[in-house]
N, C-alpha and C positions, 0 to 999 in steps of 0.2 A: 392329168398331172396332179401328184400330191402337193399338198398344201401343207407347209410344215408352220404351226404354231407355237411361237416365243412366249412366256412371261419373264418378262423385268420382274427380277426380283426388290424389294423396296426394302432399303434398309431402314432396321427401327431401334432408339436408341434402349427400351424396354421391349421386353417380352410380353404378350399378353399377361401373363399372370403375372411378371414385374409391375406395370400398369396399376393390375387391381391393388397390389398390394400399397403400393404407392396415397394410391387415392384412399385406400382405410388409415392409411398410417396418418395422411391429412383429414383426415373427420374425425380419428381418437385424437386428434391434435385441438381442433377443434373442441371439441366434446369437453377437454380437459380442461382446457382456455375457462370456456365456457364455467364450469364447474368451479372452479377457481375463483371465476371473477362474483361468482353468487355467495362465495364461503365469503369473499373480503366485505363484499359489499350488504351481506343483511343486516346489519347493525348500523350502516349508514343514514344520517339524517342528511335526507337531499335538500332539504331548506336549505341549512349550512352553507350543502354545497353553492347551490345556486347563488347564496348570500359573500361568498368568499369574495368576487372579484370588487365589489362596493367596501369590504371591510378593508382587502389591499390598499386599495385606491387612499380608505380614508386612513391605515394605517402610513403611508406613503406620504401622504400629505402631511402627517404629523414629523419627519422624521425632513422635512425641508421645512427653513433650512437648516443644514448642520449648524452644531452647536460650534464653533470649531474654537473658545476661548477655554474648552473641554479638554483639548489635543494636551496641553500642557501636564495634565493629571496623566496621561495614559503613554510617556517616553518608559517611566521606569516599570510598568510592566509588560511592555514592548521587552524592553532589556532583559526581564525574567523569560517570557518567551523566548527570545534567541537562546539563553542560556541555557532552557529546559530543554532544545531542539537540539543544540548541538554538544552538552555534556551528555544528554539520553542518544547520539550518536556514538558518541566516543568509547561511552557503557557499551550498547549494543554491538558496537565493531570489535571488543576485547572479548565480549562471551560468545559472536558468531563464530570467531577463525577458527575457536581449535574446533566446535562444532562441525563447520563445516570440510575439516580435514578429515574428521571422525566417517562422518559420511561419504565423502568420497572413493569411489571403490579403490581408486590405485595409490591412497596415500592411509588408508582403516588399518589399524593392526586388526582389525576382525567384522568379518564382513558378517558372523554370523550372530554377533551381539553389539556390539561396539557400534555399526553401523545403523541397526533397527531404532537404539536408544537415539541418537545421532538429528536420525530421520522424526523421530518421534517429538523432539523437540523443537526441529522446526517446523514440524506440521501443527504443534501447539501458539505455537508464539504466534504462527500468522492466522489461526480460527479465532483468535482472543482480540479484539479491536482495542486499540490505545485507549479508545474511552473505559471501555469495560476492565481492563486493567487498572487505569487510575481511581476507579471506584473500589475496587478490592484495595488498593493500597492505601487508600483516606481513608478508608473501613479501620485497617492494621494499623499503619504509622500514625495516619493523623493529616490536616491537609497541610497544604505546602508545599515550597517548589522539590522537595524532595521524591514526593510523591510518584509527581510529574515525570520529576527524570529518570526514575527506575521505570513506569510506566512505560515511557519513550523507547528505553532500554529493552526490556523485554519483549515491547513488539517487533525491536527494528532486529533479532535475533534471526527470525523466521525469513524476513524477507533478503537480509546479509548474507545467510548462511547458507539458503538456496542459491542468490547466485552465484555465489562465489563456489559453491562444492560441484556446481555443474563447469564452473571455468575450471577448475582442477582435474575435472575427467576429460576435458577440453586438449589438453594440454598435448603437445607433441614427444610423445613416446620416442624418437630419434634422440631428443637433445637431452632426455632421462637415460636413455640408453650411455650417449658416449661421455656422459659423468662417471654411470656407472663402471662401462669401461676401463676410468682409471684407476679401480681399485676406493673409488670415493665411500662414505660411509653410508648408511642411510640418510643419518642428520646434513651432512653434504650434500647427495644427492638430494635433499628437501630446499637445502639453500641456496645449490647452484641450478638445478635441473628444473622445478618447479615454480618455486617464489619468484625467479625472474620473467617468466612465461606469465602467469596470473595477476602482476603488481597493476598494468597497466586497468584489468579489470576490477582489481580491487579497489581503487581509486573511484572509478567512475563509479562502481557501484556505492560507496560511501557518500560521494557526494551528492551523486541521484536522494541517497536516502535519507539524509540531511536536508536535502529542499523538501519530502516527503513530509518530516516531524516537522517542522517550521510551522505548515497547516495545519498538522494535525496536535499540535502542542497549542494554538491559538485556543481552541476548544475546550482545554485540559480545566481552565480556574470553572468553566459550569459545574464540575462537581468536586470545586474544591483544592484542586491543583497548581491555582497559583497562573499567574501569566495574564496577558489580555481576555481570556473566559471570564477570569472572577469580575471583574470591569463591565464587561457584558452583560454578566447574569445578573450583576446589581441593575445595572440600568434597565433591562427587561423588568424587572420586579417591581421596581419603582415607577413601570409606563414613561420611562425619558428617552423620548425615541431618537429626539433631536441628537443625543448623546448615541444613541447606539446606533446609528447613522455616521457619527463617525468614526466609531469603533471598528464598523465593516468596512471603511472607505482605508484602514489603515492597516488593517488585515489585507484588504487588495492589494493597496503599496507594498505592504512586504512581503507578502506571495511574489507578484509581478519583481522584483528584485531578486527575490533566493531563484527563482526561477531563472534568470537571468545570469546570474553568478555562478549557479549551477550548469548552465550549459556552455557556460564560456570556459568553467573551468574543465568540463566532461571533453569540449572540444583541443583542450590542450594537453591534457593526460590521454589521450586514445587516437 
């Protein structure tokens, strides 16, 4: 009698040469890691390092306790801050829209210039960090909360103008059709077909990006822009830690708030 021999075949999620390739692709990962961490680190003095967590500790201990008879000096530029945040929003949401109309394929009078330029503006505004803006503009204007709030403005372009031109290719193509349908105009089909499809996004994203500048306008007076930075950067200079202990404690507070206000209000517009 014959004897008939089976092999189970075994399923395997790679292929042999999948495998190899696999494991080189994790050793140039390595390698690179590797390479990397020697470009950053031969200029490093490891004393330093080793010396950071004692200088922590005693800078930490200088900065208790708060100063907090200080709080009184640091309301009105709290108030510059808010105003840097949310006038450098209101800039940035006036030069995102039509931006971001330009860019979007179904609303561009021209997808083969109009849109590239579009595009090209917001890929600028968001490679350029609020900080590094406000130092071109205290370079140009001069410092000031003015600074600040075109600053604010010109980054919040990049990140308005992406979301919003992606909610507008979003959009449902039926309820642009049966506008058009009625014989409606472009400018119509803009105001009945579109604008009321994307408002609910438009909101949220505003106010998302309003809690965004809030932080990142706190930072803006270290080079001169005006707001609780300039407060800070004095007190660094001067070693008043006590004082810039409570500067961060009230940067927290009003993070922990906009962040708050901001999701309550995202939660009622969406």
């Amino acid at each position: 009698m014959t004897e008939i021999t089976t092999y189970k075949q075994v399923w395997s999620y790679r292929t042999p040469r999948g495998r190899l390739l696999a494991w080189a692709g994790w050793l140039a990962l390595v390698a690179l890691f590797v390479w990397c961490w020697q470009i950053m680190t031969e200029r490093t003095i490891w004393a330093f390092v080793q010396d950071a967590p004692r200088q922590a500790a005693d800078i930490g201990s200088r900065m208790l306790p708060p100063r907090w008879p200080y709080l009184s000096e640091l309301w009105a530029p709290l108030w510059d801050t808010l105003n840097i945040a949310t006038l450098g929003t209101i800039g940035g949401v006036f030069m995102a829209v039509p931006v971001a109309f330009l860019a979007a394929r179904n609303t561009t009078p021209s997808v083969a210039i109009l849109r590239p330029i579009a595009l090209f503006i917001i890929v600028a505004s968001r490679s350029i960090n609020s900080l590094i803006w406000a130092l071109l503009l205290v370079a140009i204007i001069g410092p000031g909360l003015l600074a600040g709030i075109i600053a604010i403005s010109l980054r919040s372009i990049g990140f308005i103008g992406k979301l919003l031109y992606e909610a507008i290719e979003e959009t449902d193509t039926k309820q642009i059709e049966a506008v058009s349908a009625t014989g409606a105009t472009g400018l119509q089909v803009l105001n009945y077909g579109i604008v009321p499809q994307i408002m609910p996004a438009f909101w949220g994203i505003t106010v998302f990006r309003w809690d965004i500048n809030i932080r990142e306008s706190t930072i803006l007076g270290l080079v001169g822009a005006g707001g609780l930075g300039l407060k800070l950067q004095g007190s660094l200079n001067t070693l008043a830690w006590s004082q810039v202990s409570v500067i961060l404690l009230l940067i927290l507070a009003t993070v922990v708030v906009s962040e708050w206000i901001s999701a309550k209000v995202r939660h009622a517009l969406i």
